[in-house]
N, CA, C, O and CB atoms as a CASP TS submission, in Angstrom:
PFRMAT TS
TARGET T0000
AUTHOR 0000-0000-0000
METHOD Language model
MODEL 1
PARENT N/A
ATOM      1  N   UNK     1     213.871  71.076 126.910  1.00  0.00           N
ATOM      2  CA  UNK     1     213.645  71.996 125.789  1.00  0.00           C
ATOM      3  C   UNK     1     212.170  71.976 125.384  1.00  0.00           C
ATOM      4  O   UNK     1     211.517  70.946 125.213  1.00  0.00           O
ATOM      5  CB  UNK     1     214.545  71.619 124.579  1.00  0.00           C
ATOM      6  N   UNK     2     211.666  73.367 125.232  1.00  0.00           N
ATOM      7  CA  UNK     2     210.301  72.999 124.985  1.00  0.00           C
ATOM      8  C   UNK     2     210.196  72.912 123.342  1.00  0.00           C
ATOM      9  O   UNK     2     211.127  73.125 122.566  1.00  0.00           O
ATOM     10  CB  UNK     2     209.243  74.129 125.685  1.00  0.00           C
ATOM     11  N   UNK     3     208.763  72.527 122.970  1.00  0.00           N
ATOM     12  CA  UNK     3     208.500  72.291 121.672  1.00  0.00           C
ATOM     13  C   UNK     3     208.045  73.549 120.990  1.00  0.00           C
ATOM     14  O   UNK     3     207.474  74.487 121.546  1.00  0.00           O
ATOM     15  CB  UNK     3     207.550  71.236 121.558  1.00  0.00           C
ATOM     16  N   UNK     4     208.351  73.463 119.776  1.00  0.00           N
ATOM     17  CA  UNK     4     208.187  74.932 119.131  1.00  0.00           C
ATOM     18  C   UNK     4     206.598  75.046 118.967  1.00  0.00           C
ATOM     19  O   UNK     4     206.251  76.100 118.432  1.00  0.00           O
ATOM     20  CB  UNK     4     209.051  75.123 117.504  1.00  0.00           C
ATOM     21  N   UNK     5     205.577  74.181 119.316  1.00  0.00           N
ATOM     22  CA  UNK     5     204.350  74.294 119.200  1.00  0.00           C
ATOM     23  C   UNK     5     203.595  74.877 120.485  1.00  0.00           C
ATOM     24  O   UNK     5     202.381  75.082 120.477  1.00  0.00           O
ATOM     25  CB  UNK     5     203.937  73.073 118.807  1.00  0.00           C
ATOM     26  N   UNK     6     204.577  75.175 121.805  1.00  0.00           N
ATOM     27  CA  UNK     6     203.561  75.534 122.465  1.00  0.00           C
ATOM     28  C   UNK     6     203.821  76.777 122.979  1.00  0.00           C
ATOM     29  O   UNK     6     204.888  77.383 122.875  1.00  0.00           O
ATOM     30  CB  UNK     6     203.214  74.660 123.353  1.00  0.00           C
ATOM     31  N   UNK     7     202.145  77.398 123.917  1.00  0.00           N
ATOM     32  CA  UNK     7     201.774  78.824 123.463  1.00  0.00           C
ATOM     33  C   UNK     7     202.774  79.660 123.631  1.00  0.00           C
ATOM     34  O   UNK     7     202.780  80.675 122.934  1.00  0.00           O
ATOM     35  CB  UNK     7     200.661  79.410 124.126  1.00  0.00           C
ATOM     36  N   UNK     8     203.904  79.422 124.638  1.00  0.00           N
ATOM     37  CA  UNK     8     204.757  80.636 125.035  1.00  0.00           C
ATOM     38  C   UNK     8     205.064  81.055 123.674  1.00  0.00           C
ATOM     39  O   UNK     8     204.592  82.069 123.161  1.00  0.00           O
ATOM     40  CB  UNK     8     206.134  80.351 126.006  1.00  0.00           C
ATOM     41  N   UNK     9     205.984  80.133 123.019  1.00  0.00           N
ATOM     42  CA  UNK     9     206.873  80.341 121.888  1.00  0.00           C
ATOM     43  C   UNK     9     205.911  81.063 120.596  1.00  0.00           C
ATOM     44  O   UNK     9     206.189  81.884 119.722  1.00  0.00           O
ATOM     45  CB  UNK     9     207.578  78.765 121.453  1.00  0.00           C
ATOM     46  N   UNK    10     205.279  80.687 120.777  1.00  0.00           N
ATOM     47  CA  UNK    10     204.093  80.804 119.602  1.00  0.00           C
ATOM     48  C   UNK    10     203.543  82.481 119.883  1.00  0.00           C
ATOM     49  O   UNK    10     203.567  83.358 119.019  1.00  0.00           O
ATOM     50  CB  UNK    10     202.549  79.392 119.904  1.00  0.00           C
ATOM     51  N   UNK    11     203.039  82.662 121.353  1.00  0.00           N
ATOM     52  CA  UNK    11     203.186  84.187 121.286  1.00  0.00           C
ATOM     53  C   UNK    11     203.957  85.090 121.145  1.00  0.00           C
ATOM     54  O   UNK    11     203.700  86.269 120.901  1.00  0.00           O
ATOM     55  CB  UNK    11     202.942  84.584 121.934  1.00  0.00           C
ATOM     56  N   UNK    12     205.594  84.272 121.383  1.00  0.00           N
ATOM     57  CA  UNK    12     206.752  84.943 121.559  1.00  0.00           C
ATOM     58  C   UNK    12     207.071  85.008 119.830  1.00  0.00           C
ATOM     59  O   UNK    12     207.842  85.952 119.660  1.00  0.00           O
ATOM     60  CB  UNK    12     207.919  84.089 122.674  1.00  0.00           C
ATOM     61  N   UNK    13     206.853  84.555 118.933  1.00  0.00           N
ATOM     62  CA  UNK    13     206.633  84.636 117.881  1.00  0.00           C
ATOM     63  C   UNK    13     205.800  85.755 117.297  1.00  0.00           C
ATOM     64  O   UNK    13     206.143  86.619 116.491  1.00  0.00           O
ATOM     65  CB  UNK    13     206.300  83.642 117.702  1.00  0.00           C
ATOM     66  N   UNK    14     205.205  85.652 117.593  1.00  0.00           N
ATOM     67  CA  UNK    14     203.664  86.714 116.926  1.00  0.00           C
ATOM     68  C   UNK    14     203.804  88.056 117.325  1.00  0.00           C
ATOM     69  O   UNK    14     203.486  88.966 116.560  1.00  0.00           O
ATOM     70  CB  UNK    14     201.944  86.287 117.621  1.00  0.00           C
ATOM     71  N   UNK    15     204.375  88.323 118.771  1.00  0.00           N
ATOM     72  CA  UNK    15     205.291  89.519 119.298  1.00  0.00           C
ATOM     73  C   UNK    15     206.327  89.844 118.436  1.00  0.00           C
ATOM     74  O   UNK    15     206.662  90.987 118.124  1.00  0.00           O
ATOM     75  CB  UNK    15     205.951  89.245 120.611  1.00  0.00           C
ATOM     76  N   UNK    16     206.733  88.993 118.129  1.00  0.00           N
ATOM     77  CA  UNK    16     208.564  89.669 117.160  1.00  0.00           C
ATOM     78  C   UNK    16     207.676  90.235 115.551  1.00  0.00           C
ATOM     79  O   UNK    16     207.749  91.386 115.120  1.00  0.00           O
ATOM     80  CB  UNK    16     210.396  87.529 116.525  1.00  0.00           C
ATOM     81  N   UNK    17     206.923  89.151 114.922  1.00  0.00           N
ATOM     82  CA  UNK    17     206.018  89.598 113.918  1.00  0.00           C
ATOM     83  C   UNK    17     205.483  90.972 113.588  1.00  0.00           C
ATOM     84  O   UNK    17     205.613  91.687 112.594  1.00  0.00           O
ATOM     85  CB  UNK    17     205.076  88.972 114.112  1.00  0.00           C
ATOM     86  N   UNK    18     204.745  91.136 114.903  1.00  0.00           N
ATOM     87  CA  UNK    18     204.246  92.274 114.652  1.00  0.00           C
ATOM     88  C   UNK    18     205.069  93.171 115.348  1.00  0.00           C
ATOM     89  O   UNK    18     204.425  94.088 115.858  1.00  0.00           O
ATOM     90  CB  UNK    18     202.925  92.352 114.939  1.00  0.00           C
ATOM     91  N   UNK    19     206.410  93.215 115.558  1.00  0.00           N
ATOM     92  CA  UNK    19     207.177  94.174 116.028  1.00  0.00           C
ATOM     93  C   UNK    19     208.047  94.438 114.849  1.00  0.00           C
ATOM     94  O   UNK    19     208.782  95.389 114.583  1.00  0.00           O
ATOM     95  CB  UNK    19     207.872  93.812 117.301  1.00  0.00           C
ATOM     96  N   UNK    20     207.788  93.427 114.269  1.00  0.00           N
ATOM     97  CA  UNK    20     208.538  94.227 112.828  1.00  0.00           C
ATOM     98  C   UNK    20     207.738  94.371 111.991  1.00  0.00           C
ATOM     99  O   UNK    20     208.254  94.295 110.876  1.00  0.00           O
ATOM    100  CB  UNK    20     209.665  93.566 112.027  1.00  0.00           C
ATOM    101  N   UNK    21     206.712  94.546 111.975  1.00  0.00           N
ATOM    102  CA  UNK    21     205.780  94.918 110.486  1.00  0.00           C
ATOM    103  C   UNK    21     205.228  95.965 111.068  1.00  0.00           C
ATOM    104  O   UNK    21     204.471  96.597 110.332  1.00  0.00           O
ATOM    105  CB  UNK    21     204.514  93.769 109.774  1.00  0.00           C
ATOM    106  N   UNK    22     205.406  96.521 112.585  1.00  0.00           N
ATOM    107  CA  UNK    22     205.500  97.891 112.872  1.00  0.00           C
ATOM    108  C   UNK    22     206.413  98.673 112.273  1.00  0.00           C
ATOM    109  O   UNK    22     206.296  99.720 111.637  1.00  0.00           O
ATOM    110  CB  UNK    22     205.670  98.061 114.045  1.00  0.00           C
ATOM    111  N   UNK    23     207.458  97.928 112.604  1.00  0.00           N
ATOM    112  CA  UNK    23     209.290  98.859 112.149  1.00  0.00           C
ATOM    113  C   UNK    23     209.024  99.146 110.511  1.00  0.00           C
ATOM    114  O   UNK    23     209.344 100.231 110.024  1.00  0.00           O
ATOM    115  CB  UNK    23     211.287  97.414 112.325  1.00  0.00           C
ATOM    116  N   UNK    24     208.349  97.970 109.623  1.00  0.00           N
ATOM    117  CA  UNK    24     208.316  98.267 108.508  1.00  0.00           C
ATOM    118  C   UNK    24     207.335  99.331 107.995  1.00  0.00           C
ATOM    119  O   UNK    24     207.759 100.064 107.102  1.00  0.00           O
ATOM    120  CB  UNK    24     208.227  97.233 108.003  1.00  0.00           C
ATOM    121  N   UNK    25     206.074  99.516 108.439  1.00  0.00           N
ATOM    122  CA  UNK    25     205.029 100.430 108.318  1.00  0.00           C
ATOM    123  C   UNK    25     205.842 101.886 108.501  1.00  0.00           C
ATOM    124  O   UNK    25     205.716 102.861 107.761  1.00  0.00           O
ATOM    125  CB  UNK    25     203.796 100.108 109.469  1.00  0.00           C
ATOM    126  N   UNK    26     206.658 101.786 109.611  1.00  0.00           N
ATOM    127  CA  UNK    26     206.865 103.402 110.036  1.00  0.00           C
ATOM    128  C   UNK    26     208.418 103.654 108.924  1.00  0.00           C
ATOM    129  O   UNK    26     208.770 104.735 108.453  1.00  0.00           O
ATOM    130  CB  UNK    26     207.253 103.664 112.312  1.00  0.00           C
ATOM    131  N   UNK    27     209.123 102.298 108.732  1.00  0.00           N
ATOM    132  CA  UNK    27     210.117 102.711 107.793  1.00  0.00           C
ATOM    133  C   UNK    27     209.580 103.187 106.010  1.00  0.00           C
ATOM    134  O   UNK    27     210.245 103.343 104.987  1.00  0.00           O
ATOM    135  CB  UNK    27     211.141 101.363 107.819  1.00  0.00           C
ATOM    136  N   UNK    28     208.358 103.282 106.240  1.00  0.00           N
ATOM    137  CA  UNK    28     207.917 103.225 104.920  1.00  0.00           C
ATOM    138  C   UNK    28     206.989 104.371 104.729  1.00  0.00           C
ATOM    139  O   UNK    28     206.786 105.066 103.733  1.00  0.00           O
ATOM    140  CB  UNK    28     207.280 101.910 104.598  1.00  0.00           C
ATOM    141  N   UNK    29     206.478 104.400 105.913  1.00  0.00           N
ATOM    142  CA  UNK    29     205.905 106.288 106.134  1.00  0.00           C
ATOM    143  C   UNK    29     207.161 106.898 105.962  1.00  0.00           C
ATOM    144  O   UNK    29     207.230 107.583 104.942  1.00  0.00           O
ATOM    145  CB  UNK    29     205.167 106.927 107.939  1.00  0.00           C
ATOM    146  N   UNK    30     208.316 106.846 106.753  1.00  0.00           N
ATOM    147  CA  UNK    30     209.236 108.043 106.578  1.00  0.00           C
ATOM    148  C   UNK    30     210.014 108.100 104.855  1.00  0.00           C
ATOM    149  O   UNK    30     210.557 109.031 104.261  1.00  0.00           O
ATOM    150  CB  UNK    30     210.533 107.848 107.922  1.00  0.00           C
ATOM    151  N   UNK    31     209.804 106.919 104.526  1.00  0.00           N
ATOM    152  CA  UNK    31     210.317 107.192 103.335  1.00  0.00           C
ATOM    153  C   UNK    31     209.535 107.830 102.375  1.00  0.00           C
ATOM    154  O   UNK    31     209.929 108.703 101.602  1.00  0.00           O
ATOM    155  CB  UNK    31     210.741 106.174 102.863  1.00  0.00           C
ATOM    156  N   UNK    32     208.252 107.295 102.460  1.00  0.00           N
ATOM    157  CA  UNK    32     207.139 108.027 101.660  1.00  0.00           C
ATOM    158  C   UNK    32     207.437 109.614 102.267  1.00  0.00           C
ATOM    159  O   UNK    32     207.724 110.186 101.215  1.00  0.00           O
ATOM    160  CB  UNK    32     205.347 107.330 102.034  1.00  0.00           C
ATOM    161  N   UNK    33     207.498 110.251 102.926  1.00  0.00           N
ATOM    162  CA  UNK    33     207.338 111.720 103.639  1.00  0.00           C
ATOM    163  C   UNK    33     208.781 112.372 102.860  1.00  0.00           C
ATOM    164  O   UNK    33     208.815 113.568 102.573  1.00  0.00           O
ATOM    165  CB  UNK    33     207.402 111.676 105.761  1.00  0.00           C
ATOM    166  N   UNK    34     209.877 111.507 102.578  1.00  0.00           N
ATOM    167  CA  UNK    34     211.116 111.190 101.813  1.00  0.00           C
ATOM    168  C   UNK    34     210.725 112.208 100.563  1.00  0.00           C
ATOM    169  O   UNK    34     211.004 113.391 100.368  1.00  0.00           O
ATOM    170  CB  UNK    34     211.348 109.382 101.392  1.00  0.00           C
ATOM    171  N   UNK    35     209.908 111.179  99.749  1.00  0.00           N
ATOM    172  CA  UNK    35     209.975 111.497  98.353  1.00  0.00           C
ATOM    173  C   UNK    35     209.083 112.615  98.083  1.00  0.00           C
ATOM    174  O   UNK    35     208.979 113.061  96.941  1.00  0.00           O
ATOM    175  CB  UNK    35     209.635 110.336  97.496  1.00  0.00           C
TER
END
């Protein structure tokens, strides 16, 4: 088992991150376009 400190996990981290603070940006344009 690897350790949660090394780089794979750590990029594989930072990938999911900014794959959702994409999802949130664009869920938040469409809502703004919403009101």
């Amino acid at each position: 088992m690897k350790s949660l400190h090394s780089h794979d996990n750590y990029a594989q981290f930072n990938q999911y991150i900014f794959i959702m603070g994409i999802s949130l940006i664009q869920y938040n344009l469409c809502r703004y376009k919403l009101i």
